[in-house]
C-alpha positions as CSV (number, residue, x, y, z in Angstrom):
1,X,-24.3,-4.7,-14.5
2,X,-22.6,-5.1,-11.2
3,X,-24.5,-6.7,-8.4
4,X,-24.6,-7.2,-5.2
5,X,-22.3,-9.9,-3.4
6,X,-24.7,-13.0,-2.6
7,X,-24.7,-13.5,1.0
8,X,-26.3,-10.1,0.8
9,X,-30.3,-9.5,-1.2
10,X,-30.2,-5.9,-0.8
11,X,-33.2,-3.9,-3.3
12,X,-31.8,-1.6,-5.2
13,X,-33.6,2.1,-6.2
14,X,-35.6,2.4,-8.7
15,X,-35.1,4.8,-11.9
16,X,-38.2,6.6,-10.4
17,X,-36.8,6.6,-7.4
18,X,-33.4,8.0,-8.9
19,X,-34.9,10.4,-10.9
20,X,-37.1,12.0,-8.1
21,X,-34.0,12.6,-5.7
22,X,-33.4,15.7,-4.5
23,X,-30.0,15.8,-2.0
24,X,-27.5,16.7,-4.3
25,X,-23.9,15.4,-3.1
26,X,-22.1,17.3,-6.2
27,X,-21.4,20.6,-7.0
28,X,-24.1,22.2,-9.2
29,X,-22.3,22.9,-12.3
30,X,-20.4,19.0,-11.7
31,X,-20.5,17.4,-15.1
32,X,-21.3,14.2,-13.5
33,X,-24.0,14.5,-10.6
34,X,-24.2,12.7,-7.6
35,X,-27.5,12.5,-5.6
36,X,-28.0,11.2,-2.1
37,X,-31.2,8.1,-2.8
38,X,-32.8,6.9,0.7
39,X,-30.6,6.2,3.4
40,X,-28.4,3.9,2.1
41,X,-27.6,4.7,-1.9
42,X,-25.4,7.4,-3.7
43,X,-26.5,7.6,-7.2
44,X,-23.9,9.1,-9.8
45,X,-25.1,10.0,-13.2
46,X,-24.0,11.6,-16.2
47,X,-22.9,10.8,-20.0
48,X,-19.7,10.7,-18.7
49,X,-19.6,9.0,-16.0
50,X,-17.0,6.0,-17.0
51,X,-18.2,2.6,-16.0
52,X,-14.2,1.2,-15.1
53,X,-14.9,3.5,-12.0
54,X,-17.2,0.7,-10.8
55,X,-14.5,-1.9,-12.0
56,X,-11.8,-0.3,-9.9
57,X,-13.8,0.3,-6.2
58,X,-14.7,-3.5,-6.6
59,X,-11.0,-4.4,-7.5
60,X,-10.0,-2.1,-4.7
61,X,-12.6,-3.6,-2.0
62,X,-11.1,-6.8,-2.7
63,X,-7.7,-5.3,-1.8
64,X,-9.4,-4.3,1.5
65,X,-9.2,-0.9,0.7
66,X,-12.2,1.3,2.0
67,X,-14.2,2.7,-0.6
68,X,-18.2,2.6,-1.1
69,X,-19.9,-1.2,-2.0
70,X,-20.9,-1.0,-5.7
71,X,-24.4,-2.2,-5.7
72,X,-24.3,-1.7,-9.7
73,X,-23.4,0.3,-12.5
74,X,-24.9,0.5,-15.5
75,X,-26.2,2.8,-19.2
76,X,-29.6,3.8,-20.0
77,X,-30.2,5.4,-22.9
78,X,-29.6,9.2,-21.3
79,X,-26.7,8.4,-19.1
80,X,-24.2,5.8,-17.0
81,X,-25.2,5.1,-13.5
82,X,-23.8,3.3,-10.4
83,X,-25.3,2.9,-7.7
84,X,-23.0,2.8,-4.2
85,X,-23.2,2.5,-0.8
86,X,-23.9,6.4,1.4
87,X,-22.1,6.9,3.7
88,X,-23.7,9.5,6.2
89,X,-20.7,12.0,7.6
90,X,-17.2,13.9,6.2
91,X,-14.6,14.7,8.6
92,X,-10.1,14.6,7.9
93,X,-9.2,11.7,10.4
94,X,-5.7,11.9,9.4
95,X,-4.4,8.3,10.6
96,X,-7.1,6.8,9.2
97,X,-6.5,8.5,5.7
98,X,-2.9,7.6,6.1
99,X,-3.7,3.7,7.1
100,X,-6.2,3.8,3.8
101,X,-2.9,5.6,1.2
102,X,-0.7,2.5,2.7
103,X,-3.0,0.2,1.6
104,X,-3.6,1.4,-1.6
105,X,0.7,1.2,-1.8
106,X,0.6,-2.6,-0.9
107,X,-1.2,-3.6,-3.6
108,X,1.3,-5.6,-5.7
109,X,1.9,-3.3,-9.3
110,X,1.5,-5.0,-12.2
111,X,4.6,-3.8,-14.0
112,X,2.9,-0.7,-16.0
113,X,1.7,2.5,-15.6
114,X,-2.1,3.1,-15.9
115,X,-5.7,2.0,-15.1
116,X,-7.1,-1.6,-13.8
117,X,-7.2,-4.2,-16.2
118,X,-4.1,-2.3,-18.4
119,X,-6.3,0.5,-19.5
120,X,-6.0,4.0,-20.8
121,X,-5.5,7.1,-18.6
122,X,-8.4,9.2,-18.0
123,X,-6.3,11.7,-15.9
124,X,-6.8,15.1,-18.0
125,X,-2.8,15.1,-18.3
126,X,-3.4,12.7,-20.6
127,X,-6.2,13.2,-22.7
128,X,-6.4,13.0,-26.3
129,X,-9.4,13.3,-28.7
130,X,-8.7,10.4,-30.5
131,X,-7.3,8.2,-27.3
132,X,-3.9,8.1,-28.3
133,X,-2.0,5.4,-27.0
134,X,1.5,7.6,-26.8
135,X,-0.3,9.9,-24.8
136,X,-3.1,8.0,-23.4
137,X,-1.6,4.8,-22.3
138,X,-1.2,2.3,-20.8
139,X,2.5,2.8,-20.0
140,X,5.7,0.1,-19.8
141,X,8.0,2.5,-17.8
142,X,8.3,5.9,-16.5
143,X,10.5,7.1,-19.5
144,X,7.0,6.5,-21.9
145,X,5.1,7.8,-19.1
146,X,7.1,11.2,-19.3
147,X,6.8,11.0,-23.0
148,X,3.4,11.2,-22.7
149,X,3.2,14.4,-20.7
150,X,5.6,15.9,-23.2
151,X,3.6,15.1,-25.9
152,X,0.4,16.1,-24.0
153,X,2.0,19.3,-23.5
154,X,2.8,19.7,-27.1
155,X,-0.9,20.5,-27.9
156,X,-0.5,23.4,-26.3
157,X,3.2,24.5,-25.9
158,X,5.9,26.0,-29.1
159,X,8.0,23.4,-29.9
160,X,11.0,25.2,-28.5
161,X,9.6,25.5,-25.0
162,X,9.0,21.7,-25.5
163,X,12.7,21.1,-26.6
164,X,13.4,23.2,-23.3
165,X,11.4,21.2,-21.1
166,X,11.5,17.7,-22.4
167,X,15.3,17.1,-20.7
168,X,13.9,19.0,-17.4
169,X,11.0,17.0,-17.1
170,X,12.5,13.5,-18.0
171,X,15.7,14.9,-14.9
172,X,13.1,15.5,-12.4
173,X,10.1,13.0,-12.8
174,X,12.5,9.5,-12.8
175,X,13.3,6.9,-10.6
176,X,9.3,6.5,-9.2
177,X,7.9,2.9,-8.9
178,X,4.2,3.1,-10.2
179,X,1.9,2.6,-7.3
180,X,-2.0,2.7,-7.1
181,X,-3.4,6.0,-6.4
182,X,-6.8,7.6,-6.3
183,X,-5.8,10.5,-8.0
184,X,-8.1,13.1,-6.1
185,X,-7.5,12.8,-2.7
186,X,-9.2,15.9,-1.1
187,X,-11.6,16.5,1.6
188,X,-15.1,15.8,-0.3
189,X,-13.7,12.2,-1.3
190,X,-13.1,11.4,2.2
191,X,-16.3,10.4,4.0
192,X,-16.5,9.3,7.4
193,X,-18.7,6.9,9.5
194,X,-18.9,7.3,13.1
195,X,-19.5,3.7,14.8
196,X,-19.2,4.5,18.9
197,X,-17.7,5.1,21.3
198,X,-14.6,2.8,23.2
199,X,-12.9,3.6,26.3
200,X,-14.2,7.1,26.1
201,X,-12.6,8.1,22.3
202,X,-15.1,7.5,19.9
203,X,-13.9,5.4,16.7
204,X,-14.6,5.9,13.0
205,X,-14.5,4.4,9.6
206,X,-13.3,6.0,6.8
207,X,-14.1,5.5,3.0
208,X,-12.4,7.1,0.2
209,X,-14.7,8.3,-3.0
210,X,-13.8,8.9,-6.6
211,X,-12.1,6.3,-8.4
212,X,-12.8,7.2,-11.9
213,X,-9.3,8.7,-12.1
214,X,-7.8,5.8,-10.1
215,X,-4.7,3.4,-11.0
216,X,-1.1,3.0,-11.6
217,X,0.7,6.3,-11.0
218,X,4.5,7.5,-10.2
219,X,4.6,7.2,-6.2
220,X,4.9,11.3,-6.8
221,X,1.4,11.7,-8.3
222,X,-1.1,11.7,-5.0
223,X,0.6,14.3,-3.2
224,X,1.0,16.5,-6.4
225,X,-2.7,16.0,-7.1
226,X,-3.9,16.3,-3.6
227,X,-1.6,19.8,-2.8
228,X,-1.9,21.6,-6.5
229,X,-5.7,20.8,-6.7
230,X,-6.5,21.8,-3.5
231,X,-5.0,25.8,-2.8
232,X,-7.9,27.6,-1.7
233,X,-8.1,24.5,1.0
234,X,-5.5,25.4,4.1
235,X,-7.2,23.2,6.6
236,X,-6.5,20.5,4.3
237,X,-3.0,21.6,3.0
238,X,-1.9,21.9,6.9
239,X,-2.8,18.0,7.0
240,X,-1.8,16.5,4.2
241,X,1.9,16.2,5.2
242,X,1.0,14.1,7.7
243,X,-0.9,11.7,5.5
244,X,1.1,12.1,2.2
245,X,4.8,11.3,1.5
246,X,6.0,14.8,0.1
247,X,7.9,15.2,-3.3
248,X,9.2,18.9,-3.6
249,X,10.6,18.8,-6.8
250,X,7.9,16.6,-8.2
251,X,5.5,19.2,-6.9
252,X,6.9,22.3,-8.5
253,X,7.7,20.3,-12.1
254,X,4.0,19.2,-11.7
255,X,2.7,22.7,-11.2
256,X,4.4,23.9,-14.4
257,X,2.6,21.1,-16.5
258,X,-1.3,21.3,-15.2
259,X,-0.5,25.4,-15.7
260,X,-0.3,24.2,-19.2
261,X,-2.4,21.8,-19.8
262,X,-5.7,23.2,-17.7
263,X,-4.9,26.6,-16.9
């Protein structure tokens, strides 16, 4: 379990407590739920939840990165928990979000392509039923990193659509540093804090949310993720060039593989 720091004795919600919660923060039909537990607690649930989400918002608050305090994060014998600091209001601040993505770029990369602590993808581009490590990763370089779209794409895709694309996608998707990246940067990760009021402008805080798909990505990934994902969102598509570096070519090559490979 994962507690909290100690210069701080903060009591934690009980599984009754848990259990008995009623604000849903999730959608509905979410294969992980998150409910909203007293005024200070998000509680995420589920058999899937993955536990390294916890490892990589504690590796990221240490990195100075704002994302919710893990409080804990933990199985019981229906489902994986952690527990997280609430945060009580959403809203796009753009500079903020931009500030928070520069960050996350600053932190030094530690010469592969995948999750913290060197492990395997669990981006759906790269999922396997058996975890393969081709497809799965962790990742050396971008030229593996390709390979293992192609080969993600070969589940799905004849063999000469995959001779056809292989050379296309290994042109256009080359040349990107990895970087960290959240990996689903849209408008109901992003929660805001109000905290007053200064010369007349009030002043927020901002915390990203949802780091179970979080790590080492081409630079390209964020804004592909955060644009493709997100078309039935204008408001947020109008902002995001002013957060996001843009990668047009990127973007489109993108498109054509999560067509395949969710679609």
């Amino acid at each position: 379990m994962l507690g909290e720091s100690a210069s701080e004795t903060v009591r934690l919600p009980t599984m009754s407590e848990i259990q008995a919660a009623t604000e849903r923060l999730s959608m509905s039909d979410a294969y992980d739920q998150v409910f909203r537990v007293g005024e200070r607690f998000a509680v995420k649930s589920g058999y899937g939840v993955p536990l390294v989400e916890a490892e990589t918002m504690k590796f990221l608050e240490e990195h100075q990165v704002p994302v919710p305090k893990v409080h804990a994060s933990f199985k019981d014998p229906d489902s994986k928990k952690t527990i997280s600091s609430w945060i009580t209001s959403l809203a796009t601040i753009c500079n903020l979000i931009k500030n928070a993505i520069s960050k996350l770029r600053s932190i030094p990369s530690p010469g592969y392509f995948g999750m913290v602590n060197r492990q395997r993808y669990l981006d759906g581009v790269f999922w396997t039923s058996k975890y393969d490590a081709k497809v799965s990763g962790p990742f050396t370089n971008q030229e593996d990193f390709n390979f293992a779209i192609i080969e993600r794409l070969r589940q799905t895709e004849s063999e000469q659509y995959i001779r056809l694309l292989g050379p296309m996608i290994d042109r256009t998707l080359s040349g990107h540093r990895p970087v960290f990246t959240n990996g689903d940067l849209q408008p109901k990760n992003i929660m805001v804090e109000k905290l007053g009021v200064r010369d007349g402008n009030p002043e927020y805080k901002i915390t990203l949310l949802d780091w179970e798909g979080a790590g080492w990505y081409p630079e390209y990934w964020e804004f592909c993720n955060a644009t493709i994902a997100c078309r039935s969102k204008p408001d947020w598509l109008e902002l995001v060039p002013d957060i996001l570096d843009q990668y047009p070519m990127e973007f489109l090559m993108m498109q054509m593989v999560y067509a395949s490979v969710f679609y």
